[in-house]
Each structure stands twice: as structure tokens, then as C-alpha cells.
C-alpha positions as CSV (number, residue, x, y, z in Angstrom):
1,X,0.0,0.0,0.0
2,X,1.7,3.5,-1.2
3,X,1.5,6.1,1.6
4,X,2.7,10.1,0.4
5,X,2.2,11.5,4.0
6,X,2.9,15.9,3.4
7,X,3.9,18.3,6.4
8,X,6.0,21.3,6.5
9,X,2.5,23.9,5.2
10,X,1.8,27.1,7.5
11,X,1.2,30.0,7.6
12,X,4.3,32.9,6.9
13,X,4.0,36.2,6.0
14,X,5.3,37.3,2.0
15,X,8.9,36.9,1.4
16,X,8.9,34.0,4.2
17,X,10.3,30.9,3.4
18,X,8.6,26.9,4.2
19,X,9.8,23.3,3.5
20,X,7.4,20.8,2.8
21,X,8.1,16.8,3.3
22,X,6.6,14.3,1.6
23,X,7.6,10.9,3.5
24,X,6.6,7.9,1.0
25,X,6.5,4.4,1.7
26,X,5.0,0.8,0.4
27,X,7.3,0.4,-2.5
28,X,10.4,1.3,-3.7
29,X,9.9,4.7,-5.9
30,X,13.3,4.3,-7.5
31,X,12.0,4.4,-11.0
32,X,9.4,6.7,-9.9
33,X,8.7,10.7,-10.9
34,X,8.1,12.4,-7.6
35,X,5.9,15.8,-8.1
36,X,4.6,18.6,-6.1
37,X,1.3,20.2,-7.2
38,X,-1.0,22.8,-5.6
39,X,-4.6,24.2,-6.0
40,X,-6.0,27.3,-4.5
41,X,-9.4,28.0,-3.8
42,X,-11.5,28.5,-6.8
43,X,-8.8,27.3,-9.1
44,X,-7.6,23.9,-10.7
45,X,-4.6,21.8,-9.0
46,X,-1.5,23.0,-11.1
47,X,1.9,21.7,-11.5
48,X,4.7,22.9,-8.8
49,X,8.1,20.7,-9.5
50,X,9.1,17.0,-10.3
51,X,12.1,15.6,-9.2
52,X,13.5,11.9,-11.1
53,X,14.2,10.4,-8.3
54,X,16.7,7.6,-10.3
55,X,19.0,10.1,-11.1
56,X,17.7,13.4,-9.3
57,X,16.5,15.3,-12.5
58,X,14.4,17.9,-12.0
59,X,11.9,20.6,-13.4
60,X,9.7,23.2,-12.4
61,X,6.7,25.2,-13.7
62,X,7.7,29.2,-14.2
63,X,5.9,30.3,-11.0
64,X,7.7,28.2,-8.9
65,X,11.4,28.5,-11.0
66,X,14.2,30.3,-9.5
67,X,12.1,30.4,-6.1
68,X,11.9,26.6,-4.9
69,X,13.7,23.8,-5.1
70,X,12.6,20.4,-5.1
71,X,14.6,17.6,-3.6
72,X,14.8,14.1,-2.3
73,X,16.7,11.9,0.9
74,X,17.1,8.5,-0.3
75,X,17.6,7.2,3.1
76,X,14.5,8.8,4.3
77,X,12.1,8.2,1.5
78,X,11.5,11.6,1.4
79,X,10.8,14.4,-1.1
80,X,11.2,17.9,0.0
81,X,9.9,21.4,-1.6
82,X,12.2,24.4,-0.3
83,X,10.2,27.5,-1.0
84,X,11.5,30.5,-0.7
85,X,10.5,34.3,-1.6
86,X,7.0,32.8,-0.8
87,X,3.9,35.8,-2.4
88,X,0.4,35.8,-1.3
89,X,0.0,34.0,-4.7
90,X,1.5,30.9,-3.7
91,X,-1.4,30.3,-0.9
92,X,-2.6,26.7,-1.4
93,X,-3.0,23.5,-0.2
94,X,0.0,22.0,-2.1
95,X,-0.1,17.7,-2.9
96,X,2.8,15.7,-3.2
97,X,2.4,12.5,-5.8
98,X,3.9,9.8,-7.4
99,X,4.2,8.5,-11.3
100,X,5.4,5.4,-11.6
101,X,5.7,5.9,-15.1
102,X,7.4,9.2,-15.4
103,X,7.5,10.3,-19.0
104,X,9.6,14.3,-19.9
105,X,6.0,14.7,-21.9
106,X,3.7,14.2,-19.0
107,X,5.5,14.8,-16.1
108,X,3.2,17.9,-15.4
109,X,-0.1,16.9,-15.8
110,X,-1.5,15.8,-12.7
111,X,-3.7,13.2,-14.6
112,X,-0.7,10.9,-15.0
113,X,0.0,10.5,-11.4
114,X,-1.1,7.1,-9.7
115,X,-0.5,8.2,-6.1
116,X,-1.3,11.6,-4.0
117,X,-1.1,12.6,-0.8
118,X,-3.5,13.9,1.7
119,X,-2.3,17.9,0.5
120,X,-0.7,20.4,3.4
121,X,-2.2,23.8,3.5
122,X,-0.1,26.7,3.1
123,X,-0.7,30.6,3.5
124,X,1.1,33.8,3.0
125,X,0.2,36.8,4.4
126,X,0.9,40.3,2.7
């Protein structure tokens, strides 16, 4: 049974900074794409950041580019999404999820993900 259990969310003021964990467990996600998404009231869940977790490649949407990093502890099963410069706009409850058929040409669309977490809220404050 795949478990993606999120924590890190909160609530920070603009220009704050948060790290989100993803702890997974049930199989081994070697092979697996590891993604963060998020979805804000009113609006659809949107892609964050994936990170390959075989050889640590990753990619980010242009919101999120240049401001958080996406990253994984082999040891830990554990993703992590550093966010810093966080903006009133990034409010959301953000999802961490799993592809266990990571593809370059779907790695963003949430519809190709087979697992998801239960989502951690976060909030900034201007």
C-alpha cells in the first residue's frame, strides 16, 4: 500500500520561506517521478516541480522557477519542496504525488499520477 504523508504547510508572511516533506512508503519509488502540485481556492490543482528520483533530475513550472527547489533523501524516502520568496499568490493547499511511469511529456499533468497525498495547506500573508 503506497502512503505520500505531506507536512511542513503554514502559515508565513510574504517573502517568508517553508519546506514541505513528503515521506513515501510501500514500495520502492526508484524508478518513480516524484511531483509537487497545488490548487487554490477556486482554481484547478497546477503543477509545482518534479524531481526523477533515479537520477535526481528535475523541473519546475515558471511560477515556482528560480524560487523553490525540489529535492529528495534517499535514506529517508522523502521528497522535500524548499520554498523561498514565498507571495500571497503561492497560498494553497500543495499535494505531493507519485508517477510510476514518469514520461519528460507528461510529467506535469496531474492526470498521470497514480499516487497523492492527503495535501498540506499553506498561506502567506501580505
Amino acid at each position: 500500500q503506497v502512503q505520500l504523508v505531506e507536512s511542513g504547510g503554514g502559515s508565513v508572511q510574504a517573502g517568508g520561506s517553508l519546506r514541505l516533506s513528503c515521506a513515501a512508503s510501500g514500495r520502492t519509488f526508484s524508478n518513480y517521478g516524484m511531483g509537487w502540485f497545488r490548487q487554490a481556492p477556486g482554481k484547478e490543482r497546477e503543477f509545482v516541480a518534479v524531481i526523477i528520483w533515479s537520477d535526481g533530475s528535475t523541473y519546475y513550472s515558471d511560477s515556482s522557477k528560480g524560487r523553490f527547489t525540489i529535492s529528495r533523501d534517499n535514506a529517508e524516502n522523502t521528497v522535500y519542496l524548499q520554498m523561498n520568496s514565498l507571495e500571497p499568490e503561492d497560498t494553497a493547499v500543495y499535494y505531493c504525488a507519485a508517477d510510476q511511469n514518469v514520461h519528460i511529456a507528461t510529467m506535469r499533468q496531474m492526470a498521470w499520477y497514480d499516487y497523492w497525498g492527503q495535501g498540506t495547506q499553506v498561506t502567506i500573508s501580505s
